[in-house]
C-alpha positions as CSV (number, residue, x, y, z in Angstrom):
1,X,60.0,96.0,229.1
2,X,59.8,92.3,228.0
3,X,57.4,89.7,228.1
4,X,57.2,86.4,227.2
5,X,54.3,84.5,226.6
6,X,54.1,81.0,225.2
7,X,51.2,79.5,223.4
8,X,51.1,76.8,220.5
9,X,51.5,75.8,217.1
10,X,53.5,72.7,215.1
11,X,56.6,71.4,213.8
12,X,58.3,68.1,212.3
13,X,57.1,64.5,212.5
14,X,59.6,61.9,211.9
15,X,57.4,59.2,212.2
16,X,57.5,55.9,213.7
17,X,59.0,52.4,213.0
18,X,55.7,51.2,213.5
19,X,54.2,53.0,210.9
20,X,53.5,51.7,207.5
21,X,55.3,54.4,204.6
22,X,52.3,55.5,203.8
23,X,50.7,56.4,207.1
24,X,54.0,58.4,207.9
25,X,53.5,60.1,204.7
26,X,50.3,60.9,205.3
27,X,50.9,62.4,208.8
28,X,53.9,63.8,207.5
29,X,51.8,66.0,204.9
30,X,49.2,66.7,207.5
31,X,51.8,68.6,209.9
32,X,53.2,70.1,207.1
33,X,49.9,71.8,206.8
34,X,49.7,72.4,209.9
35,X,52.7,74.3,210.1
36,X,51.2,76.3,206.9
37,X,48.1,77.3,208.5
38,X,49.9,78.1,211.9
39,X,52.2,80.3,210.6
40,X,49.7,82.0,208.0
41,X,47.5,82.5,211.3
42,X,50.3,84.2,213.1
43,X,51.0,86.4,210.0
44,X,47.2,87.3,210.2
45,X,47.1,87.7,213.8
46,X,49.4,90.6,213.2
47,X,48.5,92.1,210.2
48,X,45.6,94.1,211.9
49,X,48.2,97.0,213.5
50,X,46.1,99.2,214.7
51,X,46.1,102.3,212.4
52,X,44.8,105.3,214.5
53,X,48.3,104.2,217.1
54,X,50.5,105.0,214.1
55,X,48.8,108.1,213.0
56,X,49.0,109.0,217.0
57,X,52.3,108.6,217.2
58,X,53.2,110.7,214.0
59,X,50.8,113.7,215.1
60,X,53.1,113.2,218.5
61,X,56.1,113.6,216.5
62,X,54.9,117.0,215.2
63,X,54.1,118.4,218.4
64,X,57.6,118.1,219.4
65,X,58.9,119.3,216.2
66,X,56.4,122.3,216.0
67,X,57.8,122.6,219.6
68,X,61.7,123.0,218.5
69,X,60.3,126.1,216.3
70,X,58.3,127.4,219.6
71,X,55.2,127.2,217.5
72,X,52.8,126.2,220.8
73,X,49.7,126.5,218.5
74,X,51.1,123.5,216.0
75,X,52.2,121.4,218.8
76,X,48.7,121.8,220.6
77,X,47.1,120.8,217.4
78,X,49.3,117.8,217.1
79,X,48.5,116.8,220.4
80,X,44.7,117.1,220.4
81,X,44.8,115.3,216.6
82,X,47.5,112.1,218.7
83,X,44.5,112.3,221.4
84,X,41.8,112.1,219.1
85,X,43.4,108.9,217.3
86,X,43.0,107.1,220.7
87,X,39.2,108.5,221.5
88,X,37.3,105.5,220.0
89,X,39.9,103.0,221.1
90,X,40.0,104.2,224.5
91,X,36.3,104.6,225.0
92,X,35.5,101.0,223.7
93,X,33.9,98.4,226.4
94,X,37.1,96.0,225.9
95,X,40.1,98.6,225.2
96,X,43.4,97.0,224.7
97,X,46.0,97.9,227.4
98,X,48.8,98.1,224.2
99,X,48.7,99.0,220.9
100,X,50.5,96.8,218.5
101,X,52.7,99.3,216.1
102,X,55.1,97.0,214.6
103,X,55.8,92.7,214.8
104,X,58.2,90.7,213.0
105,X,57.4,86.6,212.9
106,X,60.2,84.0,211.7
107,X,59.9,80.4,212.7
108,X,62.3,77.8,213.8
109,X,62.2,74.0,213.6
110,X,63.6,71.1,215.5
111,X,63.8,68.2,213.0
112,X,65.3,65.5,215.8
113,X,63.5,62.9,217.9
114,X,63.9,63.2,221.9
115,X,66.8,60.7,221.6
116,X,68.3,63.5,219.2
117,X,67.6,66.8,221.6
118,X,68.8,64.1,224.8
119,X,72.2,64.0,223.0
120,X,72.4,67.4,222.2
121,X,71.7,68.3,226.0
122,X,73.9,65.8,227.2
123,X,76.6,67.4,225.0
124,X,75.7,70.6,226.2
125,X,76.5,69.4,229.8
126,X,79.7,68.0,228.6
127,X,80.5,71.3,227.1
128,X,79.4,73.3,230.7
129,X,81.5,70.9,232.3
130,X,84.7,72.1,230.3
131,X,83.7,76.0,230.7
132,X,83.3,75.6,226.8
133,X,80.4,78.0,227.8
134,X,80.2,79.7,224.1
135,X,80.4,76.4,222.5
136,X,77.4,74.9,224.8
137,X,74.9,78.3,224.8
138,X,75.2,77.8,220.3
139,X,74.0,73.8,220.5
140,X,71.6,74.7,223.5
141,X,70.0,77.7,220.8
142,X,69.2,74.7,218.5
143,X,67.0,73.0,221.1
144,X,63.8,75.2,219.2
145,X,60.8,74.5,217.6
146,X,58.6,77.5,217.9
147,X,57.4,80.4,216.0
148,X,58.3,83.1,217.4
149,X,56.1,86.9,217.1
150,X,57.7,90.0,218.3
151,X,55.2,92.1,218.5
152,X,56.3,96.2,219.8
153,X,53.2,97.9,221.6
154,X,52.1,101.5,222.5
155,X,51.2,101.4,226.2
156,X,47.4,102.9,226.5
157,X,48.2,102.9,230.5
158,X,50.9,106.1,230.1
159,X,50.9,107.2,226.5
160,X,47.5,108.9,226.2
161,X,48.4,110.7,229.9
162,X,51.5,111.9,228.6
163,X,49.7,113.4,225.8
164,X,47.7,115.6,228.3
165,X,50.4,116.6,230.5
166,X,52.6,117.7,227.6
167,X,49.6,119.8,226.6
168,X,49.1,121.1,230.0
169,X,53.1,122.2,229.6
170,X,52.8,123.9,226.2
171,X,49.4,125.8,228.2
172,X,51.9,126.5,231.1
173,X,54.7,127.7,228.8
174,X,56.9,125.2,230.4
175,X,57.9,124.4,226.6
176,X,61.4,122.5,227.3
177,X,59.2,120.4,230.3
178,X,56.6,119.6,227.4
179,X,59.4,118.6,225.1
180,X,60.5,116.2,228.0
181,X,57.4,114.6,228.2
182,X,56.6,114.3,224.8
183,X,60.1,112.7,223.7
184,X,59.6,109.9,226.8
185,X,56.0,109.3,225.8
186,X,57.5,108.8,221.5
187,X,60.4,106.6,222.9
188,X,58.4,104.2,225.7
189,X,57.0,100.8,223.8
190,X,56.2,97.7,225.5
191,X,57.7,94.6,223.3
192,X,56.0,91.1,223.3
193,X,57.3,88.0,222.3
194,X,55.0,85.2,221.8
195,X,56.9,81.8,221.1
196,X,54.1,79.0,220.0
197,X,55.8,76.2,220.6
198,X,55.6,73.6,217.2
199,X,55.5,70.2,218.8
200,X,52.0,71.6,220.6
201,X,50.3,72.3,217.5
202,X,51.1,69.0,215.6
203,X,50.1,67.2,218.6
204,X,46.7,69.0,218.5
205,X,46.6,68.4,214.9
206,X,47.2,64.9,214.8
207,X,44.7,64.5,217.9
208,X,41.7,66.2,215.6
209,X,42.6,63.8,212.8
210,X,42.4,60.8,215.1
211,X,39.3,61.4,216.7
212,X,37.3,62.1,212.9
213,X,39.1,58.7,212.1
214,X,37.2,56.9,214.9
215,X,34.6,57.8,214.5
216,X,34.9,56.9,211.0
217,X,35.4,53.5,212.5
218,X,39.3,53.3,211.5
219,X,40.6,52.4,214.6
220,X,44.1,51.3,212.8
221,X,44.8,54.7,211.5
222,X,43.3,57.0,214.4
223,X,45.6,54.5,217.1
224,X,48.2,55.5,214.7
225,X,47.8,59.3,214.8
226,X,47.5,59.2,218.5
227,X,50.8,57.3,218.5
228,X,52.1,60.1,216.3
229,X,50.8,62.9,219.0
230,X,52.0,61.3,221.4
231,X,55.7,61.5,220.8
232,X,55.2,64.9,219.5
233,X,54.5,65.8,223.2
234,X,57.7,63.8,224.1
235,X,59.3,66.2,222.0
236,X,57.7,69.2,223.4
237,X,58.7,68.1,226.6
238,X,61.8,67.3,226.0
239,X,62.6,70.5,224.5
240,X,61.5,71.9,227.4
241,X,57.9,73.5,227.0
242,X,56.3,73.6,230.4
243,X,52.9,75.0,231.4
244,X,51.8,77.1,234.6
245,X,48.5,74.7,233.5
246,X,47.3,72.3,236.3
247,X,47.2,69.5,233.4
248,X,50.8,67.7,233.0
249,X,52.7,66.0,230.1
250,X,52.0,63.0,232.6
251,X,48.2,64.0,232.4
252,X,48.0,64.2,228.7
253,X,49.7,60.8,228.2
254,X,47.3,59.5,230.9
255,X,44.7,60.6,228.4
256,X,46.1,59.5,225.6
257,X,45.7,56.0,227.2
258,X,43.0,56.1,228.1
259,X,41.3,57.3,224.7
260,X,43.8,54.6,223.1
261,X,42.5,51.5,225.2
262,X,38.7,53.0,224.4
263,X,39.1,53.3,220.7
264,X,40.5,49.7,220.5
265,X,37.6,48.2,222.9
266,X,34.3,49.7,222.5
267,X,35.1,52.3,219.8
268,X,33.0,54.8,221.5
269,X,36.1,57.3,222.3
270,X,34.4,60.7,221.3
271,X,34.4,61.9,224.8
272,X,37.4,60.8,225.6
273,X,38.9,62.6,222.9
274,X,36.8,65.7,223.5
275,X,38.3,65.5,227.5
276,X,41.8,65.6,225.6
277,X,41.5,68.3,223.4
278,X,40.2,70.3,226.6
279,X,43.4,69.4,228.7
280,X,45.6,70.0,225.5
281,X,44.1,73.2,225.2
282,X,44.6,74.5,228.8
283,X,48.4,73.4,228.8
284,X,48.6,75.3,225.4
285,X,47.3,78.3,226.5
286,X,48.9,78.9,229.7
287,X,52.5,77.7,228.6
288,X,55.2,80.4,230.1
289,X,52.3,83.0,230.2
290,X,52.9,85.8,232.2
């Protein structure tokens, strides 16, 4: 089983012709720690594997092998030590419906503007055109800028259930009906991939730069963040990152505007902002979830 959910983190700024070298520096080094901290969160996110799923799993794994040397005493042991693994987790107000077990995290990065990724799609089509279908699926797996976490999960729904019935089995002497059960319940994981979109983050980033520079007063240098968020979202978009979100990319940019026209009139854009980082938020969060 497969699922994909899509969240967000960062990824590359080229910058604008409008910006002075050292603004671009500057927001180039700020989305480079961005990317830092958003992959260093993902690392942590995962690092927390729950241990008492593990230790289940190998007590499960000697019940079947006590099982292939008919010792029905071992394998009910293992069994009630696998169950007793899962007591607390289970019987806590907010238990998880998986387990995590095992993840892996890598990271790729889109370093092209929109005009870039347009080319490369329009290539692609070119290339779909000509059946050159091969060709046109190895450019299309460049269009990324995500982090990507695979997480595998042990699915709380079945695995503690088949635990019991493989007991009730060994109880029954149904031993090679036991064995059944306990090899499906050791070989049934759940894998999750989360892909956090990079573009997101940097625009969410920059956005939280630019409003503590407003409010500083700097209206040059937040206007020039915001510019810089602003095409990161074109590059989201165009690298296709949509949202089940009722805020748009047309709805963000609408924002955008509006926080932009406030910042260079009256200065007093701090709820303006605050209304954007709440709609950025909500397209983040529901992007591709399932």
């Amino acid at each position: 089983m497969k699922k994909f959910v899509i969240s967000t983190i960062l990824a590359s700024l080229l910058g604008t012709s409008l910006m002075a070298q050292t603004n671009r520096g500057d927001i180039e080094k700020s989305n480079k720690i961005a990317v830092s901290k958003g992959m260093q969160n993902a690392i942590n996110s995962q690092a927390q594997i729950v241990k008492e799923a593990i230790k289940s799993l190998e007590f499960a794994a000697k019940a079947e092998i006590a099982l292939n040397k008919n010792d029905k005493k071992q394998a009910l042991a293992n069994i009630e030590k696998a169950l007793g693994k899962l007591e607390v987790i289970l019987s806590s107000k907010n238990a998880p419906k998986e387990l995590p077990i095992n993840s892996h995290i890598s990271m790729e990065e889109f370093l092209g503007s929109v005009k870039d990724i347009k080319k490369v799609v329009n290539h692609v089509k070119t290339l779909l055109n000509k059946n050159r279908v091969q060709e046109a699926r190895t450019l299309l797996n460049t269009l990324k800028s995500e982090i990507d976490i695979d997480v595998v999960s042990l699915p709380l729904t079945t695995y503690p259930n088949a635990l019991k019935l493989a007991a009730k089995y060994i109880s029954d002497n149904k031993i090679n009906k036991a064995k059944e059960v306990l090899d499906i319940a050791l070989n049934t994981f759940n894998k999750t991939t989360t892909i956090i979109p990079l573009p997101l983050v940097k625009a969410t980033n920059l956005i939280n730069i630019s409003a503590e520079l407003s409010k500083k007063g700097k209206k040059e240098d937040a206007l020039k963040y915001l510019q810089a968020a602003e095409e990161e979202l074109n590059r989201s978009e165009a690298l296709g990152y949509v949202s089940h979100s009722s805020t748009t990319y047309k709805a963000l940019h609408q924002a955008i505007e509006k926080v932009r026209k406030e910042i260079k009139g009256k200065n007093k854009a701090e709820k303006l902002f605050d209304a954007l980082k709440a709609k950025l938020k909500d397209f983040k969060d529901k992007i591709f979830s399932k």
